[in-house]
C-alpha positions as CSV (number, residue, x, y, z in Angstrom):
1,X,58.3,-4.4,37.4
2,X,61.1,-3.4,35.0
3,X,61.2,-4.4,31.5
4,X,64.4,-5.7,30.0
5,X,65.0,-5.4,26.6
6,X,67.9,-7.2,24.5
7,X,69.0,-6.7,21.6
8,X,71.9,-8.2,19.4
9,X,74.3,-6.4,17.0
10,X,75.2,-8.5,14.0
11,X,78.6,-6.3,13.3
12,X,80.5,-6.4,16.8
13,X,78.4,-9.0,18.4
14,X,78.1,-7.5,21.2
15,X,74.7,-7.4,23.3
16,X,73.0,-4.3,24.7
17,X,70.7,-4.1,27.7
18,X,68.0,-1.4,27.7
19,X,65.6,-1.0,30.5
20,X,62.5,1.4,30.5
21,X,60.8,2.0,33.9
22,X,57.2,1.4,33.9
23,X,56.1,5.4,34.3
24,X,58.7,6.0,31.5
25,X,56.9,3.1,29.1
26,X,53.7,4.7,29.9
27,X,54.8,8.0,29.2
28,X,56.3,6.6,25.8
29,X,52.7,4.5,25.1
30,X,50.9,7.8,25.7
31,X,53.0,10.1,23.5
32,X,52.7,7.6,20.6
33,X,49.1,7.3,21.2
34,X,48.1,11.0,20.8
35,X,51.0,11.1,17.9
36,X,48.5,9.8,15.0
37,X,45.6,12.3,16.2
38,X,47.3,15.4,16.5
39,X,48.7,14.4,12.8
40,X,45.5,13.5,11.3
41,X,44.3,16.2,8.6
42,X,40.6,17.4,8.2
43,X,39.4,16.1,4.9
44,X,39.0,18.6,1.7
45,X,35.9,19.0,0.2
46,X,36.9,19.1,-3.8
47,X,33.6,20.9,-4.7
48,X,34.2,23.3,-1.6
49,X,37.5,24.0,-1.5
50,X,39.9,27.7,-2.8
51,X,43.0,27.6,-4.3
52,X,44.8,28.3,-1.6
53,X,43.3,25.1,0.3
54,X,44.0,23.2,-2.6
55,X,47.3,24.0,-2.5
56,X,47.9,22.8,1.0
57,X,47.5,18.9,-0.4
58,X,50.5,17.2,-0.7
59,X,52.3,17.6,-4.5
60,X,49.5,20.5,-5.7
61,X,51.1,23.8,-6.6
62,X,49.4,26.7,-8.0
63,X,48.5,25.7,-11.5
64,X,47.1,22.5,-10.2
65,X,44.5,24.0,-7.9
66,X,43.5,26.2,-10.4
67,X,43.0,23.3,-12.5
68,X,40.5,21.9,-9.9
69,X,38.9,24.8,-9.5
70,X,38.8,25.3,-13.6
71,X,37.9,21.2,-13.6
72,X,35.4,21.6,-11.1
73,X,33.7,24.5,-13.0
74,X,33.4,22.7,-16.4
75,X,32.4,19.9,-14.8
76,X,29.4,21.2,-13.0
77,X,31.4,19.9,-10.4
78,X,33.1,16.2,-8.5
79,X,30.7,13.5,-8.4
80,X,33.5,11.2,-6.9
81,X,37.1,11.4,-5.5
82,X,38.4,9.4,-8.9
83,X,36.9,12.6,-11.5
84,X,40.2,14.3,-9.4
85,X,42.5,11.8,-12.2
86,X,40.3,13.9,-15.0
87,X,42.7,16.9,-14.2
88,X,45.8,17.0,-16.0
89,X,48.7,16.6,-13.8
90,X,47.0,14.6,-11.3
91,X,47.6,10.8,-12.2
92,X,46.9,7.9,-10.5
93,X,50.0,7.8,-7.9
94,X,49.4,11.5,-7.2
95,X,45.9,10.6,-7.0
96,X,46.5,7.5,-4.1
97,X,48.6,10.1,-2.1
98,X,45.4,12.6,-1.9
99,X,42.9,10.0,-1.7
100,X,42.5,9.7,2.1
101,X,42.9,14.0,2.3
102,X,40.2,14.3,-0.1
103,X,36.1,14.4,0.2
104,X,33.3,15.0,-2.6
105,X,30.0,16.6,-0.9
106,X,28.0,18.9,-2.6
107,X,28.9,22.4,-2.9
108,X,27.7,24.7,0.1
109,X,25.9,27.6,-0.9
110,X,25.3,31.0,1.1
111,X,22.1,31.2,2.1
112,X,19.9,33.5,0.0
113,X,21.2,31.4,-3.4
């Protein structure tokens, strides 16, 4: 069964046929399927995470992460996700952008500590 696809353009009114085999749609289905998992990024523990981790987030640079990390020292470290606004140059936009990259657990530590 062949899919037929039509599609009008506005500026020369002229129509254009597309047709997709059914292997090829599949194909297509299956490529966009595995497209959101292979760009899906592990989440960042705040109270966990170096500098140079940090600085993999989207908009952090340098003297941001060591921000956190100088934040997350004061602090005793993140309760929550939100204490990340507490650290200047992270504001609420820059904050929404990192939200879903971001986690707050408890600090590891090696054992014998």
């Amino acid at each position: 069964m062949m899919r037929t696809t039509i599609a009008t353009l506005a500026l020369c009114g002229a129509l254009v046929f597309m047709t997709a085999t059914p292997a090829a749609a599949q194909a297509s289905s299956a490529a966009a399927a595995a497209q959101p998992a292979a760009s899906t990024k592990p989440v960042l523990n705040l109270n966990a995470a170096t500098v140079d981790q940090l600085e993999t987030l989207p908009g952090i640079g340098r003297k941001t992460a060591e921000r956190i990390l100088e934040y997350r020292t004061k602090s005793g470290g993140f309760k929550r996700i939100e204490d990340l606004m507490n650290v200047k140059g992270i504001g609420e936009k820059s904050f929404l952008k990192l939200k879903p990259l971001i986690a707050v657990k408890a600090a590891e530590k090696a054992p014998g500590e």
